[in-house]
Every structure is written in structure tokens, then in C-alpha cells.
C-alpha distance (Angstrom), angle and dihedral (degrees) to the residues before:
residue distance angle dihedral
X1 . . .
X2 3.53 . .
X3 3.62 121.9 .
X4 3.73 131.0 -174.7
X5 4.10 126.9 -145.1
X6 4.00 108.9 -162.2
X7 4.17 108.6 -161.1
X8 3.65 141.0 -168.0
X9 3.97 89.6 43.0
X10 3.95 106.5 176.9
X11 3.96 109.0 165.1
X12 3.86 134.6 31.2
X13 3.63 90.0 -113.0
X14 4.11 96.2 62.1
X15 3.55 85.0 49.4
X16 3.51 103.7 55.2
X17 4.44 88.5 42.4
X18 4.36 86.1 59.5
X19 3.58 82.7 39.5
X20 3.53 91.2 49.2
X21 4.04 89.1 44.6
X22 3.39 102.5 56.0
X23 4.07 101.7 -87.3
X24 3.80 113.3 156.2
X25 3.56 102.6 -168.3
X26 4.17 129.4 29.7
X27 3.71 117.1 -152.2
X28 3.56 124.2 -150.8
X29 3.37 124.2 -155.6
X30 4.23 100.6 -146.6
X31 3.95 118.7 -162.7
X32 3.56 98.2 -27.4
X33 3.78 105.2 143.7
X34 3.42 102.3 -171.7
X35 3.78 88.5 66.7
X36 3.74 133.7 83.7
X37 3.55 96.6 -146.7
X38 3.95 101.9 43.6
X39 3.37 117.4 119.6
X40 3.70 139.2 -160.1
X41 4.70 116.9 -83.0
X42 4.43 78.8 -121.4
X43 3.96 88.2 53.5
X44 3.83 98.5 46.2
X45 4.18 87.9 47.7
X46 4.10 91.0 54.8
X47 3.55 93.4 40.2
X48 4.20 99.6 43.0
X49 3.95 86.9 49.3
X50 3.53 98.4 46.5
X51 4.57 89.5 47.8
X52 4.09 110.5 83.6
X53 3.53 139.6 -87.7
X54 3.99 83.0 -105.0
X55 3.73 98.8 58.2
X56 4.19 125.1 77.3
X57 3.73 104.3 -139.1
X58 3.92 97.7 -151.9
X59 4.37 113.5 -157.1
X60 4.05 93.5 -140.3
X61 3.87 103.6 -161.5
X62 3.78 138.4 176.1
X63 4.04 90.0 -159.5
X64 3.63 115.1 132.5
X65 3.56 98.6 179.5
X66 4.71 104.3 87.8
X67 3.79 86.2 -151.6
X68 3.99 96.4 59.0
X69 3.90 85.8 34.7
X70 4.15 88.2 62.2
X71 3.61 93.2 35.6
X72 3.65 90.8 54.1
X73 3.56 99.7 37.7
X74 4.19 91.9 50.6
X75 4.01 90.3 56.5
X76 3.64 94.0 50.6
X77 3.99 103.8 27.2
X78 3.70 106.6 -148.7
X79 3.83 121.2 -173.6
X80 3.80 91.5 -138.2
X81 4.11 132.7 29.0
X82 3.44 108.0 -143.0
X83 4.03 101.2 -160.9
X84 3.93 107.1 -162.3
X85 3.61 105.0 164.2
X86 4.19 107.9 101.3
X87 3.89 90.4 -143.7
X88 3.92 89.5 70.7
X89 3.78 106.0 115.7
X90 4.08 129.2 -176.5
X91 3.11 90.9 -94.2
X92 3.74 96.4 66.3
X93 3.47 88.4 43.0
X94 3.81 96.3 52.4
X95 3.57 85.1 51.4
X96 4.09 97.3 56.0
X97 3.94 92.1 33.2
X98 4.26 85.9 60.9
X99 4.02 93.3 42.8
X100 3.45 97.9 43.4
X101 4.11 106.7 31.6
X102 4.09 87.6 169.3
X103 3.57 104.3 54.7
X104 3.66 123.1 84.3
X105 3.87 130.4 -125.2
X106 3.68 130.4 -123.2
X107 3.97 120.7 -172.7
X108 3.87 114.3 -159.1
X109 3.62 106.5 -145.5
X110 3.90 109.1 -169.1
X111 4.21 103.5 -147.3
X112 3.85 117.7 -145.3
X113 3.75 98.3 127.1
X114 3.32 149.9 -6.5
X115 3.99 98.4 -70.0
X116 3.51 83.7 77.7
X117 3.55 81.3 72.9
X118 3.53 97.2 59.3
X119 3.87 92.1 42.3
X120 4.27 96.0 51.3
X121 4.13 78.3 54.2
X122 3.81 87.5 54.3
X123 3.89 103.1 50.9
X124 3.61 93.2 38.3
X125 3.49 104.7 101.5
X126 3.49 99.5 42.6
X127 3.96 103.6 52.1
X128 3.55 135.2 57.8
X129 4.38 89.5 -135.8
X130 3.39 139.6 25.2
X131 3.53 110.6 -157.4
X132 3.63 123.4 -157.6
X133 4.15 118.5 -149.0
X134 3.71 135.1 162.4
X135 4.37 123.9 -121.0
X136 3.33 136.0 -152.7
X137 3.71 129.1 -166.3
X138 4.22 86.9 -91.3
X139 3.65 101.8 30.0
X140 3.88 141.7 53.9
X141 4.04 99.1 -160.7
X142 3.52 125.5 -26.6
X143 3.97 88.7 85.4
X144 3.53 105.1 123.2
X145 3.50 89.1 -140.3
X146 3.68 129.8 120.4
X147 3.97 116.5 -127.3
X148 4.03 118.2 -157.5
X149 3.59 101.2 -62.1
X150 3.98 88.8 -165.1
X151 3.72 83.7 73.6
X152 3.74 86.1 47.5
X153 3.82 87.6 55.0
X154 3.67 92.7 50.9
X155 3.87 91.7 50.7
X156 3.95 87.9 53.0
X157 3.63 99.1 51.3
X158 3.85 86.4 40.4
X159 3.74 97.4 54.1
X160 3.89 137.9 59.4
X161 3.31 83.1 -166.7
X162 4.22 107.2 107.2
X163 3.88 105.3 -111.3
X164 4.22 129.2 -144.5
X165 3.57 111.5 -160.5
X166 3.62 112.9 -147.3
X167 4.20 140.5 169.0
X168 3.78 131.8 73.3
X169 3.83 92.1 2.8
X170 3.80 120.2 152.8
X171 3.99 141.6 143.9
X172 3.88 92.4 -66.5
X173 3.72 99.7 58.8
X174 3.77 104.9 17.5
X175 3.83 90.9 103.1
């Protein structure tokens, strides 16, 4: 079944319209500064206990550092982690997986060729999602532009890993 992830949620009232439309998961984009739509660790808490029981608040970070990861993660308590920096190793994710057992994993993996392939195969077993996003030369996600989804397709039969498909999609191609 379909699901649908809704990100760079800033204000209650966003929320509850993807709520409202069907989303299944909110992303947050926490004290990333780089980012338009980040927001401060004491704005995600209000807003993530104010969304309901239905809805997956989901901490999106571009941390590196598994200590300031958990910190993070404990003041705001996300269901899901969605890590989106490519310098995240296993390691790192070993270390958040055994410090916080509840929380779910997302993998960003950034699609410009088939390597991405080989690295979707890589994180599988040891997150919960793989998401798939486009980059440009300025921006990791929040493109709006498609990447080659036949890669995508490859990484989905490749995987058991469940898979979010993200970047440039709208109500043309969403089918």
C-alpha cells in the first residue's frame, strides 16, 4: 500500500492540511540552516505533540555526529529518523539503532546513477527505509526534480528494504 511522507512542515496548520489529505508521515526539518523550511528542536516538540495518533512525525536531520543525533531525537521524540546527510556510515547508524531501539531509520539515498544501486543494497539491512531523492550541485532533496526513476525501480526490486520515492513529484507523474 501506498503511503505518503509530507516534509518541510513549519506550523501546526500545514500539518493538520497533509494530515487532513491523506499524509502518513510529517517530516521536520530540525536545525538545518541551510534550509528554508528548518525549524528550531523547541518547534518540532510543540508541533509533533500537537499532530495525531495517525500521523509519523519523522526528525529529518543532516547531523553526522550519533551523539547529537540521540540528543536531538530524545527532546523531540520522532517515530522515524530520517538521516539525509551522505556522510552517514553504519557505524553511526549502529550507534542510534542501540540508543534508541524504538525509533525507526530512514537512509537518504541521493540517485544519479547506478551506484546508488549498490549503496540502497548496502543500508538495507540496517534501516527501516530507504528513501530515494534527487541533488543538485546546491541542494540534497528539496529539488523538485525527478532523478531516473528506472534506477529507482532497480533499487525496489533490489531491496527488502521498504522504499519512499521522493523529488520533483507532482499530480502528473505521481502514478
Amino acid at each position: 500500500m501506498t503511503k505518503v511522507k509530507i516534509c518541510g512542515i513549519t506550523n501546526i496548520s500545514d500539518a493538520l492540511a497533509a494530515v487532513n489529505y491523506g499524509a502518513d508521515y510529517l517530516g521536520f526539518l530540525v536545525e538545518i540552516d541551510f534550509s528554508e523550511d528548518s525549524i528550531t528542536r523547541e518547534e518540532a516538540k510543540i508541533l509533533i505533540k500537537k499532530l495525531p495518533l495517525e500521523v509519523q512525525p519523522v526528525l529529518v536531520t543532516y547531523l553526522t555526529n550519533p551523539t547529537h543525533i540521540i540528543e536531538l531525537a530524545e527532546e523531540i521524540n520522532p517515530d522515524i529518523i530520517q538521516l539525509h546527510n551522505p556522510e552517514i556510515d553504519l557505524k553511526t547508524i549502529g550507534k542510534i539503532r542501540k540508543a534508541l531501539p524504538k525509533i525507526k531509520l530512514t537512509k537518504v539515498i541521493h540517485v544519479q546513477d547506478e551506484s546508488a544501486i549498490e549503496q540502497a543494497k548496502e543500508y538495507e539491512k540496517h534501516v527501516d527505509f530507504i528513501l530515494l531523492d534527487s541533488k543538485t550541485k546546491d541542494k540534497l532533496g528539496g529539488t523538485g526534480i525527478t532523478h531516473n526513476w528506472e534506477i529507482s525501480k532497480k533499487i525496489v526490486k533490489s531491496v527488502k528494504t521498504k522504499v519512499f520515492l521522493a523529488g520533483g513529484l507532482n499530480p502528473k507523474n505521481i502514478q
